[in-house]
C-alpha positions in Angstrom: 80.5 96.4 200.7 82.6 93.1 199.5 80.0 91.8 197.6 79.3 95.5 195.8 83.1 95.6 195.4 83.0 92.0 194.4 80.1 93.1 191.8 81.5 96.1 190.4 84.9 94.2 190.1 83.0 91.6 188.1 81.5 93.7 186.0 84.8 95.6 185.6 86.0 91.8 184.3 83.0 90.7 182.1 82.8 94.3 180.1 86.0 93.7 178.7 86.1 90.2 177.7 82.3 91.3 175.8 84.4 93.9 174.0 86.9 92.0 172.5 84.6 89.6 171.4 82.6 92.1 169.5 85.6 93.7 168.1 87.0 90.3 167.1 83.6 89.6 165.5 83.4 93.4 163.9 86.9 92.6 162.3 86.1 88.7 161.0 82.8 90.1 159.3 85.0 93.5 157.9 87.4 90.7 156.6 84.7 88.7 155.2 83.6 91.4 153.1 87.0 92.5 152.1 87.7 88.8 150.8 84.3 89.0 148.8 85.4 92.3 147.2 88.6 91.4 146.7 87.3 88.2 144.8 84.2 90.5 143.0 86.8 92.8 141.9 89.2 89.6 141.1 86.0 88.4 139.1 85.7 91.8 137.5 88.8 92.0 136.3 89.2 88.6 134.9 85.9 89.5 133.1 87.3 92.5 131.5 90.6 91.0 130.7 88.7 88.2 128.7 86.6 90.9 127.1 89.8 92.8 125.9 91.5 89.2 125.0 88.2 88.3 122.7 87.8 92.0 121.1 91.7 92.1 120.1 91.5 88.7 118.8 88.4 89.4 117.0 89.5 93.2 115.7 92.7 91.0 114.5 90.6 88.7 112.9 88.8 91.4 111.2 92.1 93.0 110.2 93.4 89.7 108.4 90.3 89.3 106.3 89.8 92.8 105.3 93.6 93.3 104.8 93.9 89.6 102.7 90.6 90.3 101.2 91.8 94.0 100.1 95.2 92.9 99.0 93.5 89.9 96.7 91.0 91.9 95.2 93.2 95.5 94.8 96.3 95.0 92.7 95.8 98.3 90.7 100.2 98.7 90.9 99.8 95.1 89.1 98.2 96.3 86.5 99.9 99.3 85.7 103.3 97.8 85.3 102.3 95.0 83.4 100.6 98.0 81.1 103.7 99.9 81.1 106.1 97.6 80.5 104.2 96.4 77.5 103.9 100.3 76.5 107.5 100.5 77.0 108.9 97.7 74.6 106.5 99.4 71.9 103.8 96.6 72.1 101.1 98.8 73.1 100.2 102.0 72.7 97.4 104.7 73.3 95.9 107.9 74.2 96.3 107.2 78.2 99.7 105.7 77.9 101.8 108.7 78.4 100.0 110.2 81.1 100.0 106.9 83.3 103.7 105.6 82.1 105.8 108.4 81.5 104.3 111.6 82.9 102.3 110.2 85.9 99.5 112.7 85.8 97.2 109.7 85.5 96.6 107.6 88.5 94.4 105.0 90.3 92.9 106.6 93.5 90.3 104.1 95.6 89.9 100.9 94.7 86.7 99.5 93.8 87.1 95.8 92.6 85.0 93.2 93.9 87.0 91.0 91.6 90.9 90.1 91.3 91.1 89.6 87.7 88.7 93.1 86.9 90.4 95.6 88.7 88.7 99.2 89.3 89.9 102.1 90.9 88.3 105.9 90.9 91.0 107.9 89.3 91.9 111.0 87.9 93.8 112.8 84.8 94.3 116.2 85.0 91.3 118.0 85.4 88.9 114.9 84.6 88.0 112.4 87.5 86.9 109.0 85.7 86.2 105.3 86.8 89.5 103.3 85.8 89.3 99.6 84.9 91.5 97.2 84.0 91.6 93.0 82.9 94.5 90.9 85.1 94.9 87.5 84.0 94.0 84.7 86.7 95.1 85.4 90.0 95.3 82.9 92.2 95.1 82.8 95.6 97.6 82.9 98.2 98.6 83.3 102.2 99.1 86.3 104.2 102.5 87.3 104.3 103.2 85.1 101.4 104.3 86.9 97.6 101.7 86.7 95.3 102.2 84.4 92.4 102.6 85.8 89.3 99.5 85.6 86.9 98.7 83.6 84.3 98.4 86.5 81.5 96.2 86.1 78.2 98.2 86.8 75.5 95.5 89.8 74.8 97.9 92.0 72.5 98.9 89.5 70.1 96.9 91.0 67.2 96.9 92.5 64.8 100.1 91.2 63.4 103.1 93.1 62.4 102.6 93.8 58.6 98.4 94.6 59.2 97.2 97.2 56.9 95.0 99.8 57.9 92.4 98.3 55.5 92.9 95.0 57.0 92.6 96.3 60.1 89.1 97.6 59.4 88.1 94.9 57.7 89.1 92.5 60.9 86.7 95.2 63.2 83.6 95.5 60.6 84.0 91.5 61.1 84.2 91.6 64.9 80.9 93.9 65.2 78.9 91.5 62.5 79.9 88.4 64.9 78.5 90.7 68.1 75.8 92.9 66.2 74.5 90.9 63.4 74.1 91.9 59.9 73.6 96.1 60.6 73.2 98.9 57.6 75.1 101.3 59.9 78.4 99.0 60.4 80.5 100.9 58.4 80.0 104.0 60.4 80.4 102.6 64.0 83.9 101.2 62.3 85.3 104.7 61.6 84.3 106.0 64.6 86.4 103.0 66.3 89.3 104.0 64.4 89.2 107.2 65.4 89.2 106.0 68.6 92.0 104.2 67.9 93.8 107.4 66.8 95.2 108.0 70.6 97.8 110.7 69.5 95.3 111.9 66.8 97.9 111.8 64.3 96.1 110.5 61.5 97.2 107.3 61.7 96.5 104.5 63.4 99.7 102.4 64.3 100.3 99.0 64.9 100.3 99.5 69.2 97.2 101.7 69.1 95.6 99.1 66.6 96.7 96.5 69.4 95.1 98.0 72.2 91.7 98.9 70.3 91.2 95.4 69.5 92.0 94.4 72.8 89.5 96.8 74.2 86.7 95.6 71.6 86.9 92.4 72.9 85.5 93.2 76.0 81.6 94.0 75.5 81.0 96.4 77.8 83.6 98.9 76.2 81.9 98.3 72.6 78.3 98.8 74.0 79.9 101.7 75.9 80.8 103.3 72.7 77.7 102.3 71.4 75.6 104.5 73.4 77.6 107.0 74.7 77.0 109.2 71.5 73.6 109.4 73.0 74.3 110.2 76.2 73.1 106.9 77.7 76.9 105.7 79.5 79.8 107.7 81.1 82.2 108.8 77.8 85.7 107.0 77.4 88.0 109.5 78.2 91.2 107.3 77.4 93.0 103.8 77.5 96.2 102.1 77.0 95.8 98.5 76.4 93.0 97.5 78.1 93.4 99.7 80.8 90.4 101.9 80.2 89.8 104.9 82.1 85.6 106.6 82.0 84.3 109.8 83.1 82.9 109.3 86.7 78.9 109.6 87.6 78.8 111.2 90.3 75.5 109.8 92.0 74.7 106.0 92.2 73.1 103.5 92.5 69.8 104.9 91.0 68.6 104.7 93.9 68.7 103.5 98.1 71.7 102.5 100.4 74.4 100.4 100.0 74.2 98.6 103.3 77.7 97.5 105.5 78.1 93.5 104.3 77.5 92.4 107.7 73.9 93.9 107.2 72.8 93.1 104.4 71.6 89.0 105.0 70.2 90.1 108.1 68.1 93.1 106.3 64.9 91.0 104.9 64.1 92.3 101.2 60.7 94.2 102.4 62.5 96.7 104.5 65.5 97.1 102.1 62.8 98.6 99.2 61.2 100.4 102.0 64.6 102.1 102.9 65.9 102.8 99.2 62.3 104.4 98.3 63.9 106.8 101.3 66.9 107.7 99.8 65.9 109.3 96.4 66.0 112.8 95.2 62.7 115.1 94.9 60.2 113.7 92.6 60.5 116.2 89.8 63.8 115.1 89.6 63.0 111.0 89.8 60.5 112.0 86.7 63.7 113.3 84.8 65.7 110.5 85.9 63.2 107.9 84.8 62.6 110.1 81.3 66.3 109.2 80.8 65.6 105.8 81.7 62.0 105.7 79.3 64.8 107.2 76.3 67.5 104.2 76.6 65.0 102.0 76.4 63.5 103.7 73.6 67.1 103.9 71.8 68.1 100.4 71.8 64.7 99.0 70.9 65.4 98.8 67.0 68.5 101.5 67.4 70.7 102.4 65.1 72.9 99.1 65.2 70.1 96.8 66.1 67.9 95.9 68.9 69.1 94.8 72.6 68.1 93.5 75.8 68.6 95.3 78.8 69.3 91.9 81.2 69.9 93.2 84.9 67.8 96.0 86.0 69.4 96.9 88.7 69.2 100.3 90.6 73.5 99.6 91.1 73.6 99.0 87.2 72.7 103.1 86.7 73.4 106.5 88.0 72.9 110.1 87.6 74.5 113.6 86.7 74.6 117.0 88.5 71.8 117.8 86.3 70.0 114.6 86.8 70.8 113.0 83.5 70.2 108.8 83.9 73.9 106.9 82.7 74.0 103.7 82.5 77.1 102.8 84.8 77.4 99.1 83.9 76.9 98.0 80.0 77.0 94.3 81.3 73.6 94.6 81.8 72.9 95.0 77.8 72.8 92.1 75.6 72.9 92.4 71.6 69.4 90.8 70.8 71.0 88.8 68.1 73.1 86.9 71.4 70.4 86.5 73.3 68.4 84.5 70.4 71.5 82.5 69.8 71.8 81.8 73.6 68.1 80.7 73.6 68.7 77.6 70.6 71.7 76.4 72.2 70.1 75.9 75.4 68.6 72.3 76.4 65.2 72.6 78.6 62.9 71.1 80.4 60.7 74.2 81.8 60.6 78.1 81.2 63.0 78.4 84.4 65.6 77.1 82.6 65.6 79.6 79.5 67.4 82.5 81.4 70.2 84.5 79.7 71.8 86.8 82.9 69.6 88.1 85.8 66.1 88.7 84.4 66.6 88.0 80.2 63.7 85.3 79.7 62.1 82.9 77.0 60.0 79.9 76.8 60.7 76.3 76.9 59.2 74.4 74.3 58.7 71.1 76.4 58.2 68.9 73.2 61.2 69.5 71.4 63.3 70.3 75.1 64.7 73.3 73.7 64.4 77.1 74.6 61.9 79.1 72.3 64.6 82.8 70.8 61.8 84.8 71.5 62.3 86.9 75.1 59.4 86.8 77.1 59.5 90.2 78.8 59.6 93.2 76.6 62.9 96.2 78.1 60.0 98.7 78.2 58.1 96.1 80.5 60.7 95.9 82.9 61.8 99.2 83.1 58.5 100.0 84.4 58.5 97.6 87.2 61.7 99.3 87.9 60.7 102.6 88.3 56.6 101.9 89.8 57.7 102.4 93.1 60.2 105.1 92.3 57.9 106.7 90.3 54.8 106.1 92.1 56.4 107.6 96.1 55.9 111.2 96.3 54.0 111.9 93.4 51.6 114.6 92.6 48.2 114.0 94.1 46.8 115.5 90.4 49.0 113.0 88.6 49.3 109.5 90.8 46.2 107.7 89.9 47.1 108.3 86.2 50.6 107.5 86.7 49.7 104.1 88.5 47.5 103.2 86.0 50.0 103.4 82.9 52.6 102.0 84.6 50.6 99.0 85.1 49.7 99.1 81.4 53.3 99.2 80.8 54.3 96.6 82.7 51.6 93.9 81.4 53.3 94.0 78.0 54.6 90.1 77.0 55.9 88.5 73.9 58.4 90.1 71.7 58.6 93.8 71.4 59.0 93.4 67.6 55.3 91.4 67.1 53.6 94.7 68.6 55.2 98.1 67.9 52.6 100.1 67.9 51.5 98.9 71.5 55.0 99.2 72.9 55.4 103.1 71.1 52.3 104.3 72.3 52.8 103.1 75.8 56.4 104.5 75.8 55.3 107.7 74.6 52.0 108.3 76.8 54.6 108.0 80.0 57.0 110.0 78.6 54.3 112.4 78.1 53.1 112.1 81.1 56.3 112.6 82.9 57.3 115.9 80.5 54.0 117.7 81.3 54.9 117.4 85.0 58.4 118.7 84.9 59.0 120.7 81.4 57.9 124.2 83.6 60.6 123.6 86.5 64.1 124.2 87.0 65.0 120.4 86.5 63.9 120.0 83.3 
């Protein structure tokens, strides 16, 4: 009985002491894990506080460039004062400067300028939306934060003098086309038209402001070849201008063609898949054929036109655009080169191979290597390259019937070398069979 007393009050002793040491070990291992969550949730929270740190400094980062680049490159406000001012004190004058100066119903919407001293905005005048553009002088660069120097302004409006005659005013334009066209039998014409231009207030008369601003605006190429071929349709009409503020009617579609890809894409984008993805983004064939036809007919217009021949230098789908009704414009008259500049280009330039005898993107000729100088002759006919423009354009989605034809001509057209001039009859009768071509497949549908 003792020693069953003694044993049960033994085991009444040991069960107890067991106990606490499995509790104590229960609460050292519960412990344990709390202090590992506690430090993995420590860990995790450290981690997402860097994240946040890195993604505000690099969305603030972001925001610098894109608000220092967009404050470099959009100073539409500049331009208009420095316009308006100038219109104020009489200097200037034109059939825009009202409207943006004194009754505000013209005005610069989204800026488009990629650079600071050739500013463009979309826009819109009453009922027309247009393409604004205007020159700044050189603007030079400055800090964040920091006032913008003032520019460094051309003196752009100091002719014609005060006491210019009408007569001497045309004579000074018929002498500024000669020095940009050549020798033309049409000069005369495309002079009267400028001064009716130049009429802004259509008064009659041309005064000594309006006179100021016209020759300012034929100074820059791109607004003569834009008169130049807007009377046939081929680029957006001037609507108006006050100095060389310009404003042009808008096209609505563009680039001819594809995607204008996010900067950050497009040097990671190789050049295989970026013509695979613009070939994506086109309209219906029918209306690529009438697009192209538009295309066939500018080249067809400036190849011994009306005031001479020129060279289409940058073929570029951004360079053109379309209408509602699928009517080609060219959007950027850079592109086009009098032939006459081109040739004198070619003589002034020193060369050593035919890589070296390049007027703008894609305007070619030939080096002579015995006398080191570049041949005037262009190597690559418009007609030529307009074809390789349009082969894959063309050629995606076209009729069954028609694409083995269609391929074959455009290959035809784009073989053609040498000077456009020395074979005429090749170049018509290639530029008519594919316009032919074309209008049989689309002069029975809507989009014709």
């Amino acid at each position: 009985m003792m020693m069953s007393s003694t044993g049960h009050h033994g085991t009444n002793t040991i069960f107890p002491c067991g106990g606490l040491k499995l509790i104590s070990l229960v609460h050292d291992h519960m412990a344990a894990l709390r202090g590992k969550q506690q430090a993995r949730i420590s860990f995790v929270r450290v981690k997402y506080l860097f994240l946040t740190w890195l993604t505000v400094l690099v969305g603030s980062w972001v925001l610098y460039v894109q608000y220092s680049t967009y404050t470099e490159l959009c100073r539409g406000h500049e331009c208009k004062n420095a316009i308006c001012d100038k219109y104020r004190r009489g200097i200037i004058d034109g059939s825009a400067c009202s409207s943006l100066c004194d009754k505000d119903t013209l005005y610069m919407s989204r800026c488009l300028s990629t650079l600071p001293n050739n500013q463009v905005y979309t826009g819109s005048w009453g009922d027309h939306d247009g393409i604004i553009r205007c020159k700044l002088g050189e603007v030079l660069h400055y800090e964040l934060g920091e006032e913008p120097e003032p520019r460094r302004e051309a003196p752009v409006f100091d002719k014609p003098t005060r006491g210019t005659s009408v007569e001497k005013f045309r004579e000074m334009v018929l002498n500024h086309l000669k020095s940009k066209l050549g020798e033309q039998a049409n000069l005369a014409s495309l002079v009267s038209q400028i001064l009716s231009v130049a009429d802004g207030n259509k008064d009659g008369h041309v005064s000594l402001p309006e006179a100021r601003s016209t020759w300012a605006l034929l100074q820059m190429d791109e607004v003569l070849l834009g008169l130049l071929l807007q009377d046939r349709g081929h680029t957006p009409r001037l609507l108006g201008y006050c100095g060389d503020l310009y404003m042009t009617e808008q096209v609505p579609y563009g680039p001819l063609y594809g995607m204008s890809l996010p900067w950050p894409l497009v040097s990671w984008v190789p050049s295989g898949v970026q013509r695979s993805l613009d070939q994506w983004f086109t309209p219906s064939w029918p209306r690529k054929a009438k697009i192209s036809m538009g295309l066939l007919e500018l080249v067809e217009d400036i190849f011994h036109g009306t005031y001479g021949s020129f060279l289409i230098c940058d073929l570029s789908a951004a360079h053109f655009g379309y209408t509602d009704r699928h009517e080609l414009r060219l959007t950027d008259t850079r592109a086009v080169v009098p032939e006459d500049e081109f040739r004198r280009s070619m003589r002034a330039l020193k060369c050593e191979a035919d890589a070296d005898c390049v007027y703008g993107v894609d305007c070619r000729a030939s080096c002579d290597v015995a006398k080191r100088r570049c041949r005037e002759d262009p190597i690559q006919p418009n007609l030529a390259k307009a074809c390789s423009a349009l082969k894959d354009y063309l050629l995606r989605g076209a009729p069954s019937e028609l694409s083995e034809e269609l391929e074959r001509q455009l290959y035809a057209c784009m073989a053609l070398k040498g000077n456009a001039g020395q074979m005429n009859m090749e170049h018509s009768l290639i530029l008519n069979n594919l316009k032919a071509l074309l209008w049989r497949q689309i002069s029975h549908t809507k989009d014709s």
